[in-house]
Backbone as JSON Lines, residues from 0, in Angstrom:
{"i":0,"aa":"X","n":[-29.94,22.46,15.12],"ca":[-29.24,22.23,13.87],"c":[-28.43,23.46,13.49]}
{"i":1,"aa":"X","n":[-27.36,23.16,12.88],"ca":[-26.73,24.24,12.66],"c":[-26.62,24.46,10.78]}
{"i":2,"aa":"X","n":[-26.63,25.94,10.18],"ca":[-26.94,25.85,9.22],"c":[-25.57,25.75,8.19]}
{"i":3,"aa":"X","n":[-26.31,25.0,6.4],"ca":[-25.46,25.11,5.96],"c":[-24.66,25.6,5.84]}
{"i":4,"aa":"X","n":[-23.15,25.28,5.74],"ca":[-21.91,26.27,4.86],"c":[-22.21,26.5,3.75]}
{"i":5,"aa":"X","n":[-22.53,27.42,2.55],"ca":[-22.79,27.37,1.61],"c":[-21.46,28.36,1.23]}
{"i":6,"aa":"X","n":[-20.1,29.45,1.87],"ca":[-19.9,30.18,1.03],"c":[-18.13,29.78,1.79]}
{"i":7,"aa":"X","n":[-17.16,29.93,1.1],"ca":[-16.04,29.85,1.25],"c":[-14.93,28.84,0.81]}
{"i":8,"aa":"X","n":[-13.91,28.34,1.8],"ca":[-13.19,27.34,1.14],"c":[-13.95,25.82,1.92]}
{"i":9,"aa":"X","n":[-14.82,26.36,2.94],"ca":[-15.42,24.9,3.54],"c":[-17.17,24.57,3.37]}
{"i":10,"aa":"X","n":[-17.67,25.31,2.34],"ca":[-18.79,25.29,1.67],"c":[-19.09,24.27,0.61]}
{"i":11,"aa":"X","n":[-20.46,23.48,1.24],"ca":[-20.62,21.94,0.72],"c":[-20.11,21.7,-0.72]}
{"i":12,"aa":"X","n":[-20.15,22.87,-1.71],"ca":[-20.08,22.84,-2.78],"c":[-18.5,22.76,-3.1]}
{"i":13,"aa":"X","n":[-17.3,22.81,-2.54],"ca":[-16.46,21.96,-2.32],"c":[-15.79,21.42,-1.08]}
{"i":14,"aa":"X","n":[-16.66,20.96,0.02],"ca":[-16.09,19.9,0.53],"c":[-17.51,19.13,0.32]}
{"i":15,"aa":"X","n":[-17.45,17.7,-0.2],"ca":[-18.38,16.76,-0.04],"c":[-17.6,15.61,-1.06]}
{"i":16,"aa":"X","n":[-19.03,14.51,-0.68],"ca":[-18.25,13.29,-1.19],"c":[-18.2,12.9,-2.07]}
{"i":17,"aa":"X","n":[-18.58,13.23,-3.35],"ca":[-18.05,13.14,-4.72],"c":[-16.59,14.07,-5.22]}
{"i":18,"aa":"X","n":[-16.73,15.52,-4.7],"ca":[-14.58,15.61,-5.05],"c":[-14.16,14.61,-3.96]}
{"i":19,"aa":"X","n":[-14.28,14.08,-2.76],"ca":[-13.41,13.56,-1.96],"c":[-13.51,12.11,-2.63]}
{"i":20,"aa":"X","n":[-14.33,11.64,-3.5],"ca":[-14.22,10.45,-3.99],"c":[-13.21,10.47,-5.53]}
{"i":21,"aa":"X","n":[-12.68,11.15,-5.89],"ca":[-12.21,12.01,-6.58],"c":[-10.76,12.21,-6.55]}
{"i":22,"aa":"X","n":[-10.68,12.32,-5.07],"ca":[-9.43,12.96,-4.82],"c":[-8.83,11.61,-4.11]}
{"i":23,"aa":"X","n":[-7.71,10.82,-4.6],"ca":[-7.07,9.86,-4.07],"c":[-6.48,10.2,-2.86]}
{"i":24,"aa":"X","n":[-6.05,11.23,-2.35],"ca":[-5.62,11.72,-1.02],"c":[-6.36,12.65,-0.29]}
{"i":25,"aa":"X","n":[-7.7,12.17,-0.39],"ca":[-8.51,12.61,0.23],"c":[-8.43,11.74,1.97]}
{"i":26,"aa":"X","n":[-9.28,12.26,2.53],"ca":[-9.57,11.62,4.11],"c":[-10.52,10.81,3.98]}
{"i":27,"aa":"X","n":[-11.38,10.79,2.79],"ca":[-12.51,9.83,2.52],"c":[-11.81,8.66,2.13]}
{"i":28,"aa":"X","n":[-10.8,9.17,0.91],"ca":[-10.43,7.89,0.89],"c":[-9.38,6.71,1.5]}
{"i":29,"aa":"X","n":[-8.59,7.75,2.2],"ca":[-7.43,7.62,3.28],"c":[-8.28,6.73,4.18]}
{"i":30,"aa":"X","n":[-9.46,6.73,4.76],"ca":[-10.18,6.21,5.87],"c":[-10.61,4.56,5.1]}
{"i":31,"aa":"X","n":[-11.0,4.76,4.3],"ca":[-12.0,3.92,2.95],"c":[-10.24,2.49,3.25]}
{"i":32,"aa":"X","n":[-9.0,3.07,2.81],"ca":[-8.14,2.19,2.41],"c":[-7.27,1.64,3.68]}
{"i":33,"aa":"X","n":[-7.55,2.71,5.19],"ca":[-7.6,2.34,6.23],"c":[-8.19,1.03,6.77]}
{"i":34,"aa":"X","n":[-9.87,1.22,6.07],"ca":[-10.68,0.26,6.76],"c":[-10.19,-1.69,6.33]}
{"i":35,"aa":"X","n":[-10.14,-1.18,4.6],"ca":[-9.43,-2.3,3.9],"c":[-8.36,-3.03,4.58]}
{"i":36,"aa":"X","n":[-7.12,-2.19,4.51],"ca":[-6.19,-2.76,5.04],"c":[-6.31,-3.63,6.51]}
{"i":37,"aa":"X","n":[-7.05,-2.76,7.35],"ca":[-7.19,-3.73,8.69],"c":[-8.65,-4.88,8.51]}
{"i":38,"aa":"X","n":[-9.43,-4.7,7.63],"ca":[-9.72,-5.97,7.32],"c":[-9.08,-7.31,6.7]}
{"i":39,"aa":"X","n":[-8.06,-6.56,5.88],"ca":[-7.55,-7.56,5.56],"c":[-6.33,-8.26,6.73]}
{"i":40,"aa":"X","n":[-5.89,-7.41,7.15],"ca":[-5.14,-7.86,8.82],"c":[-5.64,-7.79,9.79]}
{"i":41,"aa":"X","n":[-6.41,-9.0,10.2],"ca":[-6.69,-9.33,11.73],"c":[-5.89,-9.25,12.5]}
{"i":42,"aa":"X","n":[-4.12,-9.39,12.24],"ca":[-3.59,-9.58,13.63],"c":[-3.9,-7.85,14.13]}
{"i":43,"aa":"X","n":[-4.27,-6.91,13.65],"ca":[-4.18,-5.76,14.74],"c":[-5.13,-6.08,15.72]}
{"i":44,"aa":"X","n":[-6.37,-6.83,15.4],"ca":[-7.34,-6.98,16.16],"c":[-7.2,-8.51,16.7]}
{"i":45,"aa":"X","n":[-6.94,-9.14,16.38],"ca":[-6.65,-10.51,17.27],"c":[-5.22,-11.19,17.7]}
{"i":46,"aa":"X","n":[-4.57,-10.07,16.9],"ca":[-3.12,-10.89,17.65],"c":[-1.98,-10.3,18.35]}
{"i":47,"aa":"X","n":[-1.29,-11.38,19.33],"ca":[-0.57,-10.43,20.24],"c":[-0.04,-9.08,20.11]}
{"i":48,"aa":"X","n":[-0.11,-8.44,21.46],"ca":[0.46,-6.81,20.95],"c":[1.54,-6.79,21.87]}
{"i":49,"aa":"X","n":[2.59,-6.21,20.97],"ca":[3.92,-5.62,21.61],"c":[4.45,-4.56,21.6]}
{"i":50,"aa":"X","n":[4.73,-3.33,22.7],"ca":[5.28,-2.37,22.18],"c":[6.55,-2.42,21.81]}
{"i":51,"aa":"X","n":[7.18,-1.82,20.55],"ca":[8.45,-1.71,20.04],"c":[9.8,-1.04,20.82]}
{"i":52,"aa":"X","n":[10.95,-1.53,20.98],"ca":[12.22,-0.84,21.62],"c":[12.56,0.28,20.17]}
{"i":53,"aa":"X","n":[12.25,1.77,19.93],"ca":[13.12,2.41,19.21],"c":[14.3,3.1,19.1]}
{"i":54,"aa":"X","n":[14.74,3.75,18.51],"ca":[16.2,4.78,18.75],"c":[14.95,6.04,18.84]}
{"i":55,"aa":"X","n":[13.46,6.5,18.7],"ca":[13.3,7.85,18.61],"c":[12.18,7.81,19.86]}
{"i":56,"aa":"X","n":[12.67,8.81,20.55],"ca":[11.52,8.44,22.09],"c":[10.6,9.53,21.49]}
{"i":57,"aa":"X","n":[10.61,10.13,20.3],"ca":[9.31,11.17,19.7],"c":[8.13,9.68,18.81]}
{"i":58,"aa":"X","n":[8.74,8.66,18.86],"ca":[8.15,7.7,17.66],"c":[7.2,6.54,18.48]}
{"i":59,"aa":"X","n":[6.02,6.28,18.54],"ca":[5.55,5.29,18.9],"c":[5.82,4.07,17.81]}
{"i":60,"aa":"X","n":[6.04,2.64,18.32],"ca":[5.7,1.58,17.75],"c":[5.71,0.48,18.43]}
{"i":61,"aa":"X","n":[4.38,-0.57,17.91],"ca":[4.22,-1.57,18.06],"c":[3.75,-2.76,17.44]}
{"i":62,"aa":"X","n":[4.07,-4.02,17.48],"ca":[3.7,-4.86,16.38],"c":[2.74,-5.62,17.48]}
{"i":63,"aa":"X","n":[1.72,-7.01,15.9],"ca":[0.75,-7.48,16.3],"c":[0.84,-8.67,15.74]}
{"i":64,"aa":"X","n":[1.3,-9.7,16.03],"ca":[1.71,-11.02,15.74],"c":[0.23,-11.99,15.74]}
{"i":65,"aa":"X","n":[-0.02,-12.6,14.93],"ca":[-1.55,-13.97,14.72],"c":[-1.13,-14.85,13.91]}
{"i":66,"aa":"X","n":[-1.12,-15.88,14.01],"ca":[-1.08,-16.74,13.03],"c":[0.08,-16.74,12.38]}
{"i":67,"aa":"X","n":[1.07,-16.47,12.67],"ca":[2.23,-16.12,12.38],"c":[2.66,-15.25,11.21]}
{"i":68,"aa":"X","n":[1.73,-14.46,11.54],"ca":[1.67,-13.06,10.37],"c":[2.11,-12.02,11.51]}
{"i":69,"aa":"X","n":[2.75,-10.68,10.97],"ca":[3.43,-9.9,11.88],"c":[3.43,-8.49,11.17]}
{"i":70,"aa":"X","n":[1.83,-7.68,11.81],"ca":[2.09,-6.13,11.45],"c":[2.55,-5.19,12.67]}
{"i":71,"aa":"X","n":[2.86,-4.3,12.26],"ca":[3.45,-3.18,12.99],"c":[2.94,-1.83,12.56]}
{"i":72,"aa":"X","n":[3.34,-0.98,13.89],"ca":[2.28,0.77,13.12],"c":[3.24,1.88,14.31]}
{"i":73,"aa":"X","n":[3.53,2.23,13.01],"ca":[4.48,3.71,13.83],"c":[3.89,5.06,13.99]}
{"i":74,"aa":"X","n":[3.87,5.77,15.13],"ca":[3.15,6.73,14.94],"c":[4.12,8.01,15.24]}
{"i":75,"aa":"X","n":[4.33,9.11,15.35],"ca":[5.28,10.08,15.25],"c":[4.75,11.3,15.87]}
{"i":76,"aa":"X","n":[4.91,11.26,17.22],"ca":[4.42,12.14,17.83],"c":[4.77,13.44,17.87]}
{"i":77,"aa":"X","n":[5.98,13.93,17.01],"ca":[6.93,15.12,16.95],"c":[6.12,16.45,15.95]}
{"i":78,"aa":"X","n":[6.36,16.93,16.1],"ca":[6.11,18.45,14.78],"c":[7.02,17.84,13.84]}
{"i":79,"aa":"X","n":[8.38,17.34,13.84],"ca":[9.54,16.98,13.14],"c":[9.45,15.71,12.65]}
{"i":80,"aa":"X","n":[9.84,16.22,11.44],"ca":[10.43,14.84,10.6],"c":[10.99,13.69,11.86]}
{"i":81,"aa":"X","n":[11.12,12.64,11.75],"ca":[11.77,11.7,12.2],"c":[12.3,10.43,11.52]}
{"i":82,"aa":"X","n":[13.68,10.1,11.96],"ca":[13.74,9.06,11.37],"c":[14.53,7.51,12.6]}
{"i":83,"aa":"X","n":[13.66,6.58,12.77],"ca":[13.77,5.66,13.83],"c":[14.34,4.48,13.22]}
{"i":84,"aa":"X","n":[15.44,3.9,14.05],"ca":[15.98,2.36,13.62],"c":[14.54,1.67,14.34]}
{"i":85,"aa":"X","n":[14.56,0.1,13.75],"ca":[13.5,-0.72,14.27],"c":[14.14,-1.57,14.88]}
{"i":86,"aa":"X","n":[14.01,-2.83,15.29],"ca":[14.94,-3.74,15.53],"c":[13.89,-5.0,16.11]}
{"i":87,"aa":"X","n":[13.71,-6.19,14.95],"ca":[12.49,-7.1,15.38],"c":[13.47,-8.1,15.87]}
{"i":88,"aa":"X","n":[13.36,-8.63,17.14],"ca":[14.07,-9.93,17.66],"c":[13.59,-11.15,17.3]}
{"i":89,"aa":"X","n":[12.64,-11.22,16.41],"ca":[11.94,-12.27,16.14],"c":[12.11,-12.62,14.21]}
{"i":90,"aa":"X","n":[12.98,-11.77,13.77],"ca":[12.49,-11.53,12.3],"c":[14.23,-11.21,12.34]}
{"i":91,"aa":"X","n":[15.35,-12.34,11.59],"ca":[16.52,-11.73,11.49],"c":[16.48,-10.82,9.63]}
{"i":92,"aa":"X","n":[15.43,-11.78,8.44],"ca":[15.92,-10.88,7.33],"c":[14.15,-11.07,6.67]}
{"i":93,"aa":"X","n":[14.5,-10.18,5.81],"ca":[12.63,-9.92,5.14],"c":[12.65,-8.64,4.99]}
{"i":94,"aa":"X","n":[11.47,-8.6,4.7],"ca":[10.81,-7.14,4.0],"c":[9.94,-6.78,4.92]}
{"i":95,"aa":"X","n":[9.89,-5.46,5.22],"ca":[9.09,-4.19,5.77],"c":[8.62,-3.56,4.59]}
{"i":96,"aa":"X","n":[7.08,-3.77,4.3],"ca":[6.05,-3.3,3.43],"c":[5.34,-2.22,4.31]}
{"i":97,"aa":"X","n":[5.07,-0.83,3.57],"ca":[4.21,-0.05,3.77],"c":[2.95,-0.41,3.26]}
{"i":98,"aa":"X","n":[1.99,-0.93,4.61],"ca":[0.47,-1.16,4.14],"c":[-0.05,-0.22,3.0]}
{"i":99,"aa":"X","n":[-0.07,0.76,3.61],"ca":[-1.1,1.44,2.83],"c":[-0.35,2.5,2.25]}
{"i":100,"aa":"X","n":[0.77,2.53,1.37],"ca":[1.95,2.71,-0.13],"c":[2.21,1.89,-0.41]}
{"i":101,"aa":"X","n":[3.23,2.49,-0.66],"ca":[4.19,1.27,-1.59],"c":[5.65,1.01,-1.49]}
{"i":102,"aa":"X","n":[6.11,1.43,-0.81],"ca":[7.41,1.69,-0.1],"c":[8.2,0.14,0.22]}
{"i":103,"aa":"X","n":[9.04,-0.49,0.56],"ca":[9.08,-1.56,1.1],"c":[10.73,-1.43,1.61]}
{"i":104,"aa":"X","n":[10.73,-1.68,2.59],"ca":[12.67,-1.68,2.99],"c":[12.87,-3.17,3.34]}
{"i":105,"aa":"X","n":[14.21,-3.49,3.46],"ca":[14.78,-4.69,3.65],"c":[15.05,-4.53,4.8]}
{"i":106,"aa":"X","n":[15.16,-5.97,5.75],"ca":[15.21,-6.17,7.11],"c":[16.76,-7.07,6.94]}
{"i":107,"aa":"X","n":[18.04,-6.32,7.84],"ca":[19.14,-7.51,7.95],"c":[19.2,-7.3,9.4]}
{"i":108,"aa":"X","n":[19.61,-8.38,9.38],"ca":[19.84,-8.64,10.91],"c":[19.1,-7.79,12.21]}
{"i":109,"aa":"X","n":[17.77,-8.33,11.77],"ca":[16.98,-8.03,12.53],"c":[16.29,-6.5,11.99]}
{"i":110,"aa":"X","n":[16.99,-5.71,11.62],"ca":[16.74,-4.24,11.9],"c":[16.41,-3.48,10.33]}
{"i":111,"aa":"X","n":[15.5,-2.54,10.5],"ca":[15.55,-1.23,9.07],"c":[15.49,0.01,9.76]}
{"i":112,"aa":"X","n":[15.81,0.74,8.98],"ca":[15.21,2.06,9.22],"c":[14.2,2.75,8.98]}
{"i":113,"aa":"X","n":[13.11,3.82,9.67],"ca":[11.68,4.04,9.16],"c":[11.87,5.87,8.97]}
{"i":114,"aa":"X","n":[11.07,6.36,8.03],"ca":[11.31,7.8,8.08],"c":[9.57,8.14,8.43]}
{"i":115,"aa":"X","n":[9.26,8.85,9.0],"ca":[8.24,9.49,9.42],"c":[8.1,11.2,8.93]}
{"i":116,"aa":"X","n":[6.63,11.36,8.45],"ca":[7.04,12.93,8.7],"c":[6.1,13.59,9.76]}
{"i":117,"aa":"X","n":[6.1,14.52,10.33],"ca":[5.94,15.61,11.38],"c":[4.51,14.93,11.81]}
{"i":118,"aa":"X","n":[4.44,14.62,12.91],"ca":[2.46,13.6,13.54],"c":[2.13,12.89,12.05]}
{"i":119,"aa":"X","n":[3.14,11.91,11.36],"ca":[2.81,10.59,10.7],"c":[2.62,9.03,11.36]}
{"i":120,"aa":"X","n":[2.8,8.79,10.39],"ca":[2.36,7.58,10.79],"c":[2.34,5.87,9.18]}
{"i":121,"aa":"X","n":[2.38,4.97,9.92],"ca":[2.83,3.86,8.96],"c":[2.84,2.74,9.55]}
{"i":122,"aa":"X","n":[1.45,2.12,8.99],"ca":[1.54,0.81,9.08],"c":[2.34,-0.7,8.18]}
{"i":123,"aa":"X","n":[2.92,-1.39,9.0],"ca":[4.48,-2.01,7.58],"c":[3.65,-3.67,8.12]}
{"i":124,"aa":"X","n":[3.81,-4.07,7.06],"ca":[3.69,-5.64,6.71],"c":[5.11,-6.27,6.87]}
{"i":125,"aa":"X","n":[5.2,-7.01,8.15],"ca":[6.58,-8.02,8.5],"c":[6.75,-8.96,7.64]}
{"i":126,"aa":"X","n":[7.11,-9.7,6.34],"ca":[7.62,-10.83,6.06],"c":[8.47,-11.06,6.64]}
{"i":127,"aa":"X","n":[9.13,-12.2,6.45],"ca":[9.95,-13.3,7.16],"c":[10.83,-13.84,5.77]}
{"i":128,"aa":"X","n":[11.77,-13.83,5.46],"ca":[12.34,-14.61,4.83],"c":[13.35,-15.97,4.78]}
């Protein structure tokens, strides 16, 4: 066993889970609204997976189609800001919702734009309109 932290900036007496319950941008709760969100979307876990065509070869993405619901999750492999066109062949107009914000962009003709910052990341809710 290794012994308590008791003295510094990583000493139980502030890191534990009452400030992190506390702190809305915490990792407790970041994980907590993680878990939510993909409960509430099965397609990451049951429905088809596709990797995405982008404009940023620093940007992962791919969507997950079920039931004819359609999420997607960008990940940003850069130190750098990034910012990637999308382009869904399946989806000409609708909304791109940020799961877990609040953000939402419009989809025309097929396509939006996504901003990432430096190893981010963003999971977007596909409507269809």
């Amino acid at each position: 066993l290794r012994p308590i932290i008791s003295e510094g900036k990583f000493s139980f007496e502030n890191i534990n889970v009452e400030r992190q319950e506390r702190d809305s941008k915490s990792m407790l709760n970041t994980v907590q609204q993680m878990i939510r969100v993909r409960q509430h979307h099965p397609e990451f876990g049951c429905g088809e997976f596709r990797v995405l065509d982008l404009h940023s070869s620093a940007v992962l993405g791919h969507c997950c189609q079920w039931q004819g619901e359609l999420m997607a999750a960008f990940h940003n492999f850069s130190e750098r800001p990034q910012r990637t066109g999308v382009h869904l062949h399946d989806v000409q107009s609708g909304v791109a919702s940020d799961a877990l914000g609040h953000e939402e962009r419009e989809i025309k003709a097929g396509s939006f734009d996504l901003d990432l910052e430096p190893f981010g990341y963003r999971w977007v809710r596909i409507r269809k309109s």
